[in-house]
CHARMM internal coordinates of N, CA and C (Angstrom, degrees):
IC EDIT
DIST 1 N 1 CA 1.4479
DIST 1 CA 1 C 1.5327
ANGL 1 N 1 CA 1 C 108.83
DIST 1 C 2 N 1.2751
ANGL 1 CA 1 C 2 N 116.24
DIHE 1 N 1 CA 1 C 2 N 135.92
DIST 2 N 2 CA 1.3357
ANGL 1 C 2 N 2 CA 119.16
DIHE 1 CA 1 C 2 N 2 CA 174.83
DIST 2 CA 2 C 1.7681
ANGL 2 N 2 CA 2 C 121.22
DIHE 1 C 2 N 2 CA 2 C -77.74
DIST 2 C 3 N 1.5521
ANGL 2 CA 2 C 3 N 99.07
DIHE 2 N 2 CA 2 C 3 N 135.13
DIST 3 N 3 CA 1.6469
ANGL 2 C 3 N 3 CA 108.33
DIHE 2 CA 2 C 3 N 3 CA 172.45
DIST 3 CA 3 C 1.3567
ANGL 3 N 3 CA 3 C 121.56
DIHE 2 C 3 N 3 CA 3 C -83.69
DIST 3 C 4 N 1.4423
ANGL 3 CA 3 C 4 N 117.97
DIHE 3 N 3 CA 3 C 4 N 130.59
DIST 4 N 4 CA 1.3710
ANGL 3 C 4 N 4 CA 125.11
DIHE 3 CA 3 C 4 N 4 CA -179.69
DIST 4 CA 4 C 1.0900
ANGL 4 N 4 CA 4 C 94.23
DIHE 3 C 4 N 4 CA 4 C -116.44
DIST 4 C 5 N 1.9126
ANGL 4 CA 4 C 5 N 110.46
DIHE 4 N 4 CA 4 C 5 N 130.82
DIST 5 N 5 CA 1.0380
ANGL 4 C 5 N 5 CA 110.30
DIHE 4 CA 4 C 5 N 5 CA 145.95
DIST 5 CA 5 C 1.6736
ANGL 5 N 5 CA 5 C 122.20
DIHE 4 C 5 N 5 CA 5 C -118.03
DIST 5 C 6 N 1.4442
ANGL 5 CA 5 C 6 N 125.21
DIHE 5 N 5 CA 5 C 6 N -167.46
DIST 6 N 6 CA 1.9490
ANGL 5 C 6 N 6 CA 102.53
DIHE 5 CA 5 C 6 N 6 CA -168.79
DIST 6 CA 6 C 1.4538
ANGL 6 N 6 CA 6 C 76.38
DIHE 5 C 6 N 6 CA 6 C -160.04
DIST 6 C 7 N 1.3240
ANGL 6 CA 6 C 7 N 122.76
DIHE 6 N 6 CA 6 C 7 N 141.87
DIST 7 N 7 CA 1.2279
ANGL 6 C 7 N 7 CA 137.40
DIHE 6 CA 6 C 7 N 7 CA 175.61
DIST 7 CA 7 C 1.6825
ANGL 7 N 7 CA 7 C 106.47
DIHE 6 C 7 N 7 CA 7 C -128.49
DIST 7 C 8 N 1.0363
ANGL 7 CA 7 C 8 N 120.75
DIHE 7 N 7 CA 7 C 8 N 136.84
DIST 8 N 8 CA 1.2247
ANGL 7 C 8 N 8 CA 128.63
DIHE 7 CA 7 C 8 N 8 CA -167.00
DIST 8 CA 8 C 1.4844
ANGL 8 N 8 CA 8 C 134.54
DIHE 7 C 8 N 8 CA 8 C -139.50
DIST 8 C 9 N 1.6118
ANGL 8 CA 8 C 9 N 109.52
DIHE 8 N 8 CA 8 C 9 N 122.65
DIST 9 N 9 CA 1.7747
ANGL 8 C 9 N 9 CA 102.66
DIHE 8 CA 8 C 9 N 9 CA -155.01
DIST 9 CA 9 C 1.6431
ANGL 9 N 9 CA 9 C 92.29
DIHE 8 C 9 N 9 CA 9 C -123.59
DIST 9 C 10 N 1.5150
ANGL 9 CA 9 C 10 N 113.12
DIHE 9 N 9 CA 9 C 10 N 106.73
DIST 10 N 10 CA 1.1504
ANGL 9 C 10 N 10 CA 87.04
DIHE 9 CA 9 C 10 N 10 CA 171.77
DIST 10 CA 10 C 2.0322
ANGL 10 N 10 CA 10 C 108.62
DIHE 9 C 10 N 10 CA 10 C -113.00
DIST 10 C 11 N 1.3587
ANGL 10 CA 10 C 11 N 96.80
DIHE 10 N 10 CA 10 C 11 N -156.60
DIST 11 N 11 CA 1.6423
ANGL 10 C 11 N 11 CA 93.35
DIHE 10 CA 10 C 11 N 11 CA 161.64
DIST 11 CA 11 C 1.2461
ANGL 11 N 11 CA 11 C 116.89
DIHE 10 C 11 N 11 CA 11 C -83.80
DIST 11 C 12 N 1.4176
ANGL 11 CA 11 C 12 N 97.62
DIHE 11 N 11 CA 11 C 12 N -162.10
DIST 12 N 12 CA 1.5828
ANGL 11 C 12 N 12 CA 107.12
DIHE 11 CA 11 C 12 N 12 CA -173.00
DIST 12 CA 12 C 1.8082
ANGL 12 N 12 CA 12 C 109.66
DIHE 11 C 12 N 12 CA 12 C -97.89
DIST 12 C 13 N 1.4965
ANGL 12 CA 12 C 13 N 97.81
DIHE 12 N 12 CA 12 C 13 N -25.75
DIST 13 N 13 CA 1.7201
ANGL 12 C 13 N 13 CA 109.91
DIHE 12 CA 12 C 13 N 13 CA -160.35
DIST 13 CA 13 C 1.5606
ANGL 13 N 13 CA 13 C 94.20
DIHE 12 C 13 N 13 CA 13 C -117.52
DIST 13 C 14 N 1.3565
ANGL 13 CA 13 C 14 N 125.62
DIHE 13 N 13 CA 13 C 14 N -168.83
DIST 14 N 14 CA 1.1536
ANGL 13 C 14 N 14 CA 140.48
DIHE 13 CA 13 C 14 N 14 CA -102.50
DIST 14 CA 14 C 2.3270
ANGL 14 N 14 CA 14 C 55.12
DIHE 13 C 14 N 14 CA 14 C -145.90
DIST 14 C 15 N 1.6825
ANGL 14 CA 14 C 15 N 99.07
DIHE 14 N 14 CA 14 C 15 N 138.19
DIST 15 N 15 CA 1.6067
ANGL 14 C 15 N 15 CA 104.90
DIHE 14 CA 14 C 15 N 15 CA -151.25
DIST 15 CA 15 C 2.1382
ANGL 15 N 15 CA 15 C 86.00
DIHE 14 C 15 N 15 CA 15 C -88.44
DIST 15 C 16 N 1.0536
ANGL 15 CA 15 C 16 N 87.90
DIHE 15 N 15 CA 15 C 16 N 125.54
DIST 16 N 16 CA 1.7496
ANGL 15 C 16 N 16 CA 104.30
DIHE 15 CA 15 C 16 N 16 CA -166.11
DIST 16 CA 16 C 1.7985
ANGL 16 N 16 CA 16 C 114.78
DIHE 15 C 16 N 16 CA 16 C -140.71
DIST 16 C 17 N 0.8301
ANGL 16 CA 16 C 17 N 125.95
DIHE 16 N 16 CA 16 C 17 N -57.50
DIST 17 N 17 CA 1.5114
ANGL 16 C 17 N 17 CA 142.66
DIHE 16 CA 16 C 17 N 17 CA -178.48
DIST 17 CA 17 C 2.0897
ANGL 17 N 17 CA 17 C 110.45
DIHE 16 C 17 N 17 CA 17 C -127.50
DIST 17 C 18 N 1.3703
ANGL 17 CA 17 C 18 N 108.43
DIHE 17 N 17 CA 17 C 18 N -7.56
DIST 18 N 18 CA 1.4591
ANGL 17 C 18 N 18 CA 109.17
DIHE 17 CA 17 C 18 N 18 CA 178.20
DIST 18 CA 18 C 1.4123
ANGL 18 N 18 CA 18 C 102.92
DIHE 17 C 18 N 18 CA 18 C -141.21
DIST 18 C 19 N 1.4942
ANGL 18 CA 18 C 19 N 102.76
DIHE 18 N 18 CA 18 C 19 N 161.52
DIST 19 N 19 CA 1.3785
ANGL 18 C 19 N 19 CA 104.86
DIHE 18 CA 18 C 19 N 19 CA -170.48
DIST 19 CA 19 C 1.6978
ANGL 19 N 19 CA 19 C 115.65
DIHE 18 C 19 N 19 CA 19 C -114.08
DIST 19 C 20 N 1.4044
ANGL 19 CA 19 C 20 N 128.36
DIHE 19 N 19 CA 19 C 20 N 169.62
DIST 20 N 20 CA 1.3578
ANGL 19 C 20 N 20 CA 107.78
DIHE 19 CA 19 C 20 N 20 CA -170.12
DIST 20 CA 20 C 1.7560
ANGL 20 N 20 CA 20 C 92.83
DIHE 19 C 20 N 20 CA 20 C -106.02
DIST 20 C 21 N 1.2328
ANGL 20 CA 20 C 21 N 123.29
DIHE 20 N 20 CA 20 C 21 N 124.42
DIST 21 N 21 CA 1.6852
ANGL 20 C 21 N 21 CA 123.89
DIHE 20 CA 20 C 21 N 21 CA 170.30
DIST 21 CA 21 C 1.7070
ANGL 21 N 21 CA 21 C 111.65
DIHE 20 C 21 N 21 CA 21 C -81.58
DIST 21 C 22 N 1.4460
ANGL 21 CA 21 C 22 N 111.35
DIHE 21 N 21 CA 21 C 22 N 152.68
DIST 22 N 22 CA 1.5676
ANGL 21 C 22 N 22 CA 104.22
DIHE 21 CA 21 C 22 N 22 CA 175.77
DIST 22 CA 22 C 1.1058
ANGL 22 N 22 CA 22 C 91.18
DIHE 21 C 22 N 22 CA 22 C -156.90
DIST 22 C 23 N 1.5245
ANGL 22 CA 22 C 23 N 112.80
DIHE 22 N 22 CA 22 C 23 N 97.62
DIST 23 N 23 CA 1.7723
ANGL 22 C 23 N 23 CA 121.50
DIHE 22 CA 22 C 23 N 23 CA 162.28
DIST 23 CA 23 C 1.3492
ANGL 23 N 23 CA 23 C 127.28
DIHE 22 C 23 N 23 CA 23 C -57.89
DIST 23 C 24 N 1.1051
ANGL 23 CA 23 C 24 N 128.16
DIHE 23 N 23 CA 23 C 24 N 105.59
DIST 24 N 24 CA 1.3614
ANGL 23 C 24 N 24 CA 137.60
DIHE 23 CA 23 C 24 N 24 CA 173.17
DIST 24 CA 24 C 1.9390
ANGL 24 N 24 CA 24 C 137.72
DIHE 23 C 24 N 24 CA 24 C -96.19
DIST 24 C 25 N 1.8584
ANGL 24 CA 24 C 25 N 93.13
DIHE 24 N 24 CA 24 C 25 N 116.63
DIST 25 N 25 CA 1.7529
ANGL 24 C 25 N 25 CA 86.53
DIHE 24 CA 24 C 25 N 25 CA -156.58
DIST 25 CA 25 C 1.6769
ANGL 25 N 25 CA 25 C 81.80
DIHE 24 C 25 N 25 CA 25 C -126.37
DIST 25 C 26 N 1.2075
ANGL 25 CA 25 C 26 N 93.28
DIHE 25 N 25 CA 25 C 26 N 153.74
DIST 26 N 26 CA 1.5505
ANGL 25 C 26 N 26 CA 133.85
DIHE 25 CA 25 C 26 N 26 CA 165.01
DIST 26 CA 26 C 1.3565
ANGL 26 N 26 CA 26 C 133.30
DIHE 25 C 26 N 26 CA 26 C -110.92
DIST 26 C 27 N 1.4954
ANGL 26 CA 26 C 27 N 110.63
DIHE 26 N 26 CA 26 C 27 N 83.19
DIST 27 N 27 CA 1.7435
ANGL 26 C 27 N 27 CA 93.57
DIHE 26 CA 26 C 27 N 27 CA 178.23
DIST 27 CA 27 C 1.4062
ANGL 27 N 27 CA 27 C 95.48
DIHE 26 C 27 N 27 CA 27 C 96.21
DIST 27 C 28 N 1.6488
ANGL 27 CA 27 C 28 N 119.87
DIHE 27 N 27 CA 27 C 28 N 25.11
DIST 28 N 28 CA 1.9400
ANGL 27 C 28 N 28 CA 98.04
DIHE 27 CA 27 C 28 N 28 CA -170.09
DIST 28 CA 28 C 1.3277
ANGL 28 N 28 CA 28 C 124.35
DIHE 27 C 28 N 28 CA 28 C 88.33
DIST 28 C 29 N 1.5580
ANGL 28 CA 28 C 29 N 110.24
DIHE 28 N 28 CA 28 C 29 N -10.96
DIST 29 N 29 CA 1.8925
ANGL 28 C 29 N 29 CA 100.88
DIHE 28 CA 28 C 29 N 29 CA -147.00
DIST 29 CA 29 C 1.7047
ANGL 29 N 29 CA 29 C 91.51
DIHE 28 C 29 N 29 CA 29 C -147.84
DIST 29 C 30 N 1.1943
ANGL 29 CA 29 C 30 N 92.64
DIHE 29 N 29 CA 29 C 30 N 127.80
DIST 30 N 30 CA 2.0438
ANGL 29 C 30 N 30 CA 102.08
DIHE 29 CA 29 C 30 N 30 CA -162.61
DIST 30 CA 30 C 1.5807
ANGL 30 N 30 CA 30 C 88.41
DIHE 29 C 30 N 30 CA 30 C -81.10
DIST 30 C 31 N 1.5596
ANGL 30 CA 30 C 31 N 92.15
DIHE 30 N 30 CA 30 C 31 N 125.93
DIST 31 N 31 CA 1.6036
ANGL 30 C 31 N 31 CA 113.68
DIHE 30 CA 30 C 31 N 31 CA 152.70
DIST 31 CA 31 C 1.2515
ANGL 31 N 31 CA 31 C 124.92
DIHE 30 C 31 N 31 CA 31 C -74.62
DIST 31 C 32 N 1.6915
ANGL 31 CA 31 C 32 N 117.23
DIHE 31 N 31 CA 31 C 32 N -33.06
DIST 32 N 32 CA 1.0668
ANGL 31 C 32 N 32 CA 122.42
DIHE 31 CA 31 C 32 N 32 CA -166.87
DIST 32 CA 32 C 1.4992
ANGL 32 N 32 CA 32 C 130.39
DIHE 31 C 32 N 32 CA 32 C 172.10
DIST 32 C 33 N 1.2734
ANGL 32 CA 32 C 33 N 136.15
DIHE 32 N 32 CA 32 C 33 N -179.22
DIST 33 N 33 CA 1.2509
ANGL 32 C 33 N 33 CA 129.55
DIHE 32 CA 32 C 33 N 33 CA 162.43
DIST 33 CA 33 C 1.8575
ANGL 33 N 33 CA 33 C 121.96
DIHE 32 C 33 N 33 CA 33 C -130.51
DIST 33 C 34 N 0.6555
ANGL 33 CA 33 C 34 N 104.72
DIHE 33 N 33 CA 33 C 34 N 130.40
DIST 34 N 34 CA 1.4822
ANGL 33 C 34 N 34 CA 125.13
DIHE 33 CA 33 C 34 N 34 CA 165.45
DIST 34 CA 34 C 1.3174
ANGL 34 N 34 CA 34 C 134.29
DIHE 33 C 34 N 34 CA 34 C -77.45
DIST 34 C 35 N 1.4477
ANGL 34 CA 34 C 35 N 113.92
DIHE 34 N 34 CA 34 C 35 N 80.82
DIST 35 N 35 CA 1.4598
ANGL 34 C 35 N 35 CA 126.78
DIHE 34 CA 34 C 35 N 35 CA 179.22
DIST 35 CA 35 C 1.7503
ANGL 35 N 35 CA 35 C 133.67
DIHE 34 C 35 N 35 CA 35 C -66.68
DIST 35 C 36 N 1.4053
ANGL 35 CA 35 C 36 N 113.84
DIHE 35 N 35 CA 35 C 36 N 82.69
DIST 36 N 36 CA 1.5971
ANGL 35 C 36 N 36 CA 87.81
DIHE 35 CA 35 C 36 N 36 CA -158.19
DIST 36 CA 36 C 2.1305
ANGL 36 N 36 CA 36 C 95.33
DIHE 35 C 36 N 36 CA 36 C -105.38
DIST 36 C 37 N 1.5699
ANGL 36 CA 36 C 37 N 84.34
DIHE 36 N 36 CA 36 C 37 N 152.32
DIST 37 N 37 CA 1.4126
ANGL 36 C 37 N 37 CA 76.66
DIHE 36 CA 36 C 37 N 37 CA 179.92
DIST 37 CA 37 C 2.2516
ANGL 37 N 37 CA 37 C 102.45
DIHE 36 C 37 N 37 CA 37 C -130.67
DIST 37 C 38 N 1.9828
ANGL 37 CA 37 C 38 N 91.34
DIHE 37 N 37 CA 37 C 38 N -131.09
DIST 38 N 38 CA 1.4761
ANGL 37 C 38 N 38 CA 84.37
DIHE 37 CA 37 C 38 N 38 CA -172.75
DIST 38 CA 38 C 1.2273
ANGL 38 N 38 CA 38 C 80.28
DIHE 37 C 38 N 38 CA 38 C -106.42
DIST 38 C 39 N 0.9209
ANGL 38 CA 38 C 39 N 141.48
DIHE 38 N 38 CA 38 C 39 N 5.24
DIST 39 N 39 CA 1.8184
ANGL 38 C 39 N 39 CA 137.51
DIHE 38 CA 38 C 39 N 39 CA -154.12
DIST 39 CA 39 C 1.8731
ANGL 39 N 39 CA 39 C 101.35
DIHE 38 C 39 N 39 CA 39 C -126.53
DIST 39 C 40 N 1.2535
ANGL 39 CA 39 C 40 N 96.14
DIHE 39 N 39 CA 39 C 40 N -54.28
DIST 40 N 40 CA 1.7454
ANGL 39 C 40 N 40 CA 101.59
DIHE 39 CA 39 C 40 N 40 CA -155.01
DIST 40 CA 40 C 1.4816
ANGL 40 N 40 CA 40 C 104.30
DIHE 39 C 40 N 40 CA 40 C -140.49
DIST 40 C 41 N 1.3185
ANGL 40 CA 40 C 41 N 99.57
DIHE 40 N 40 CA 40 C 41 N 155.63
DIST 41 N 41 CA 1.7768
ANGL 40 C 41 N 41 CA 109.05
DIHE 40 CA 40 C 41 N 41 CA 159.55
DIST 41 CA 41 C 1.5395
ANGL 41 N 41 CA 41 C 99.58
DIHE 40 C 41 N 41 CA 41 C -130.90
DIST 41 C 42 N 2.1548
ANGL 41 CA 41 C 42 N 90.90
DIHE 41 N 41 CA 41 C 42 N 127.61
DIST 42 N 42 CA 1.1356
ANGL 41 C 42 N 42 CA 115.84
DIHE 41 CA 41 C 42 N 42 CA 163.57
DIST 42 CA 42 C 1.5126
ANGL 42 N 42 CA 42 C 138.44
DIHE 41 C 42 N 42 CA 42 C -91.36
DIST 42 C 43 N 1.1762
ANGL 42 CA 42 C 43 N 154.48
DIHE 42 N 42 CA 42 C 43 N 157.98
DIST 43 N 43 CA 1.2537
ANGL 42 C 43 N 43 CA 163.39
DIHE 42 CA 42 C 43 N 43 CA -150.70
DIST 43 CA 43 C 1.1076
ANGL 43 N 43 CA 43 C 104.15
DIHE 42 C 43 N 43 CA 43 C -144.64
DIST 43 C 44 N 1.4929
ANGL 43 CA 43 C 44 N 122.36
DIHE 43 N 43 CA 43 C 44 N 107.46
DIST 44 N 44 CA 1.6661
ANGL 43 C 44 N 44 CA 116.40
DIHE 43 CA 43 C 44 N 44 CA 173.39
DIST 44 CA 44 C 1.3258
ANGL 44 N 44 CA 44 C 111.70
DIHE 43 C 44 N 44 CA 44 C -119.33
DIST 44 C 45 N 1.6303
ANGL 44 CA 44 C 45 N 127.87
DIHE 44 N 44 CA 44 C 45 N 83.02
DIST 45 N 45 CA 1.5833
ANGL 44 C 45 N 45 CA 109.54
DIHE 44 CA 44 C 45 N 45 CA -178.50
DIST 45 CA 45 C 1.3636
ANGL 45 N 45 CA 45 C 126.96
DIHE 44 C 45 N 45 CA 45 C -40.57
DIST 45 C 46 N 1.2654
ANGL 45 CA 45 C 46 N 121.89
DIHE 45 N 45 CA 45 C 46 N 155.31
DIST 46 N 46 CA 1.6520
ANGL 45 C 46 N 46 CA 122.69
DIHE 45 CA 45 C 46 N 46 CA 145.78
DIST 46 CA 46 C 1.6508
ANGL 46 N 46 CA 46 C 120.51
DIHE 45 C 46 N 46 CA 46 C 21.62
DIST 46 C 47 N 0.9752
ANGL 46 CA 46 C 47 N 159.74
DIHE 46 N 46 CA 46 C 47 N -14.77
DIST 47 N 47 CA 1.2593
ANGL 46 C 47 N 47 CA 147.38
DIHE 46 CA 46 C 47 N 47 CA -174.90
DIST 47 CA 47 C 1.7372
ANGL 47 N 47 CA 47 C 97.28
DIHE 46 C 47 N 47 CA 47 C 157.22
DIST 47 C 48 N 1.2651
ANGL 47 CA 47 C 48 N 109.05
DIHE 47 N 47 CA 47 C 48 N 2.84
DIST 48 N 48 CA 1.6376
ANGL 47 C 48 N 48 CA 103.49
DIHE 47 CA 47 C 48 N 48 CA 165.82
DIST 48 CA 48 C 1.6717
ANGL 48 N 48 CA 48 C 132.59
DIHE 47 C 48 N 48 CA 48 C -51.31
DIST 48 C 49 N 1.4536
ANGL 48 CA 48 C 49 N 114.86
DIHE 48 N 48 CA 48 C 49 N 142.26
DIST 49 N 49 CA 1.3408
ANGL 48 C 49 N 49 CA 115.93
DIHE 48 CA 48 C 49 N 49 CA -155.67
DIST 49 CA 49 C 1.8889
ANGL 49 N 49 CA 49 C 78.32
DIHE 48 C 49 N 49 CA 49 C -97.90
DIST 49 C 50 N 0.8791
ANGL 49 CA 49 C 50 N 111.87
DIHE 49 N 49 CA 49 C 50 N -52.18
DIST 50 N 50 CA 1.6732
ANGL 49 C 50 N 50 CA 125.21
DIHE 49 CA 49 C 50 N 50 CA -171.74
DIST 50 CA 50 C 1.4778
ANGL 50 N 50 CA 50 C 111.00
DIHE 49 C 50 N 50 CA 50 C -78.06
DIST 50 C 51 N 1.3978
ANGL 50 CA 50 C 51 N 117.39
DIHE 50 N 50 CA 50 C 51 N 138.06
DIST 51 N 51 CA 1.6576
ANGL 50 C 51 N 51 CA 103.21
DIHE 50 CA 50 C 51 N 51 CA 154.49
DIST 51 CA 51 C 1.4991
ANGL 51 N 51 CA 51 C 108.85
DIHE 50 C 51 N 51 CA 51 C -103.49
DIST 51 C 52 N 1.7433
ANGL 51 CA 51 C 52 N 77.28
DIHE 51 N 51 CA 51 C 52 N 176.29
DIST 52 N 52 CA 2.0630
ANGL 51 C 52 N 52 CA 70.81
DIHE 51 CA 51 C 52 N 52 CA 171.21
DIST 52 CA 52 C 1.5766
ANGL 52 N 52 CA 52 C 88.41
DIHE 51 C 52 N 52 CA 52 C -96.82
DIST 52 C 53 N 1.3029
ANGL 52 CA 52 C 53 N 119.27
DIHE 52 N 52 CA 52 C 53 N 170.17
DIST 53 N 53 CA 1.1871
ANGL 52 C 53 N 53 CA 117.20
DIHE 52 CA 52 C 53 N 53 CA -154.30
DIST 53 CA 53 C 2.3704
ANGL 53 N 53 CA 53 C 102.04
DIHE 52 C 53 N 53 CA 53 C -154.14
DIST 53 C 54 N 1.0944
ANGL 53 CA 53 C 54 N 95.89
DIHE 53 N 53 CA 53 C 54 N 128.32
DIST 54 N 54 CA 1.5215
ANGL 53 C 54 N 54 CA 95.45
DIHE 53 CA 53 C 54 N 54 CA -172.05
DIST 54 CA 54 C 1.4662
ANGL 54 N 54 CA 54 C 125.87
DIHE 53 C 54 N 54 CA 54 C -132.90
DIST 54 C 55 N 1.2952
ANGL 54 CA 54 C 55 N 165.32
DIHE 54 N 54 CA 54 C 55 N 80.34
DIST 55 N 55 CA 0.7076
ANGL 54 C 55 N 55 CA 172.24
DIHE 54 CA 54 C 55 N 55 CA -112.93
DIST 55 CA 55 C 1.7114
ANGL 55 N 55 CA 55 C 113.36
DIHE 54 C 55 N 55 CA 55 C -82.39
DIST 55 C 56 N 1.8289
ANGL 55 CA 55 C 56 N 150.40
DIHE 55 N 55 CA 55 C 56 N 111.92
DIST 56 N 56 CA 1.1182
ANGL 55 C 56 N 56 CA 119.11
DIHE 55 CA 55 C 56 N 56 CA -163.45
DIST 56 CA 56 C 1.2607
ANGL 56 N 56 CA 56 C 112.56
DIHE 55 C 56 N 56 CA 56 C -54.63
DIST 56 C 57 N 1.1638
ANGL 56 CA 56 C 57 N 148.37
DIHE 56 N 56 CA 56 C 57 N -20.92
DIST 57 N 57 CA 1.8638
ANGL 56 C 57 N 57 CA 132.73
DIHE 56 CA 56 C 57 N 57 CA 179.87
DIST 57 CA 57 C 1.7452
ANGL 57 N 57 CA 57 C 89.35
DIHE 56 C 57 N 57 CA 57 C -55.66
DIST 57 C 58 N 1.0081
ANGL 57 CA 57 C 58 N 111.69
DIHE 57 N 57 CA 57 C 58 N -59.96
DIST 58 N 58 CA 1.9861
ANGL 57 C 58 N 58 CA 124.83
DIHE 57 CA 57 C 58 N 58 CA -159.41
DIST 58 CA 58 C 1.7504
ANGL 58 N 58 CA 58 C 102.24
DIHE 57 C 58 N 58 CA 58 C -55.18
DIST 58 C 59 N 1.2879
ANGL 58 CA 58 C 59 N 127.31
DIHE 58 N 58 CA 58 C 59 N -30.62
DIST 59 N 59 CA 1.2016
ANGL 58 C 59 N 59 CA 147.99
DIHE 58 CA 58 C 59 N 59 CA -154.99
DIST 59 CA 59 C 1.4232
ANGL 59 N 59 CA 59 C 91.52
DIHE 58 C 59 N 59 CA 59 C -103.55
DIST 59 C 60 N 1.0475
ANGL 59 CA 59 C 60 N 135.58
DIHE 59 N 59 CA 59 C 60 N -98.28
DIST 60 N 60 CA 1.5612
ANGL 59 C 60 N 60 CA 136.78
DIHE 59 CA 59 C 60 N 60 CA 141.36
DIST 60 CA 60 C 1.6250
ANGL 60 N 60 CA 60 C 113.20
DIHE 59 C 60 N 60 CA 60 C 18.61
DIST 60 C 61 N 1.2152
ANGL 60 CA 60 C 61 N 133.53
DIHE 60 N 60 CA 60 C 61 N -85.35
DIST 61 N 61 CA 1.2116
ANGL 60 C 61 N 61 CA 141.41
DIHE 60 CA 60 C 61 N 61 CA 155.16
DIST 61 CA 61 C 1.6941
ANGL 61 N 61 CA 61 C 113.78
DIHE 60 C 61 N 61 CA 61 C -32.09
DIST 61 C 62 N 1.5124
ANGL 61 CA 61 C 62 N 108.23
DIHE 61 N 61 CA 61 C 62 N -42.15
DIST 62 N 62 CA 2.0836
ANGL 61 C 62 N 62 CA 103.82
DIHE 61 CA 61 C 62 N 62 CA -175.05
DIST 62 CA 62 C 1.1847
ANGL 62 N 62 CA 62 C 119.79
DIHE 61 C 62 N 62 CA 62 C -66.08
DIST 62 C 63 N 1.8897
ANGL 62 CA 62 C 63 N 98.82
DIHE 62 N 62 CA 62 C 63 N -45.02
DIST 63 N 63 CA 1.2587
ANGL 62 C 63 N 63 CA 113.48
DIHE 62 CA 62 C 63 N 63 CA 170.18
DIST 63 CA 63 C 1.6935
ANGL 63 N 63 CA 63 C 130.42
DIHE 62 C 63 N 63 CA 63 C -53.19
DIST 63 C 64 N 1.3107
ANGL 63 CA 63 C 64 N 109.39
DIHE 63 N 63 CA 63 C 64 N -44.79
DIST 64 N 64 CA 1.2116
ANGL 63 C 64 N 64 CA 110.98
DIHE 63 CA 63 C 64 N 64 CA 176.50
DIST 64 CA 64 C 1.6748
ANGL 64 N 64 CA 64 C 135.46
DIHE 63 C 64 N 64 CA 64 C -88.27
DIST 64 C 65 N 1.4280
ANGL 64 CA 64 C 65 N 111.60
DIHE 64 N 64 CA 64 C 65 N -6.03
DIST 65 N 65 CA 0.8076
ANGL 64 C 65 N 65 CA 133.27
DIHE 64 CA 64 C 65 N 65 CA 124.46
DIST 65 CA 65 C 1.2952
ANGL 65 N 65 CA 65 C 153.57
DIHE 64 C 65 N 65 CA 65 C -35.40
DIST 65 C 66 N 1.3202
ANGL 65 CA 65 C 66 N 115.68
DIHE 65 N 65 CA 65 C 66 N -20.52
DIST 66 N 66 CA 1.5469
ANGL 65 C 66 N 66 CA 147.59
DIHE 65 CA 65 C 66 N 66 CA -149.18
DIST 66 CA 66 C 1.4443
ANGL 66 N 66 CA 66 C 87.86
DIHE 65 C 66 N 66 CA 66 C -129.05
DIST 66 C 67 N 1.6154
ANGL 66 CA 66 C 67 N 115.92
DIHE 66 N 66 CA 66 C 67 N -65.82
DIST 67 N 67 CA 1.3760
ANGL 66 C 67 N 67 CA 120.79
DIHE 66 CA 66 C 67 N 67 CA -171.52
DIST 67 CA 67 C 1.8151
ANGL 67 N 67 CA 67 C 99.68
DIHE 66 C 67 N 67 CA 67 C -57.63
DIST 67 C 68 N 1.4203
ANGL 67 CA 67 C 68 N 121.89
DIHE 67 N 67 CA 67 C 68 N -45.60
DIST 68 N 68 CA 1.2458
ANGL 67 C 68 N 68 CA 114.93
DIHE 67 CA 67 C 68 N 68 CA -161.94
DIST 68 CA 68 C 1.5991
ANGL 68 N 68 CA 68 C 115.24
DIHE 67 C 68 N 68 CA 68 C -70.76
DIST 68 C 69 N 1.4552
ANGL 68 CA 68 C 69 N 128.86
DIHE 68 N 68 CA 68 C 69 N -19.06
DIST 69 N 69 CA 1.3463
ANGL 68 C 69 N 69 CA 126.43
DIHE 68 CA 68 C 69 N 69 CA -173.26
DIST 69 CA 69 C 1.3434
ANGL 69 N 69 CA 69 C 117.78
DIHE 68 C 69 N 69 CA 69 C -84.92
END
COOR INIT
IC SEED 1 N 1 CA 1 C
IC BUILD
């Protein structure tokens, strides 16, 4: 079974002008990062220049969706 671990930097205040990061590794070896802000949560694979990028209504809607099938 694979080990996850998630390291996590956020601010100090209530997320407004900074964003909260959450590094995510598998096995030792980063899958990715996790961008959350006041607006959106981002997805940055492995060495990605782009995230995929979702808005919480859009995020909100994937999730439950996902949960419902």
């Amino acid at each position: 079974m694979a080990k996850h671990n998630v390291y996590v930097n956020l601010p100090d205040a209530e997320l407004r002008n900074s964003d909260a990061y959450f590094s995510i590794y598998q096995n030792g070896k980063k899958l990715g990062t996790i961008t959350i802000s006041k607006g959106s949560i981002e997805w940055y694979p492995k060495s990605a220049k782009q995230p995929y990028n979702m808005s919480w209504t859009q995020f909100d809607k994937m999730i439950k969706e996902w949960y419902d099938k």
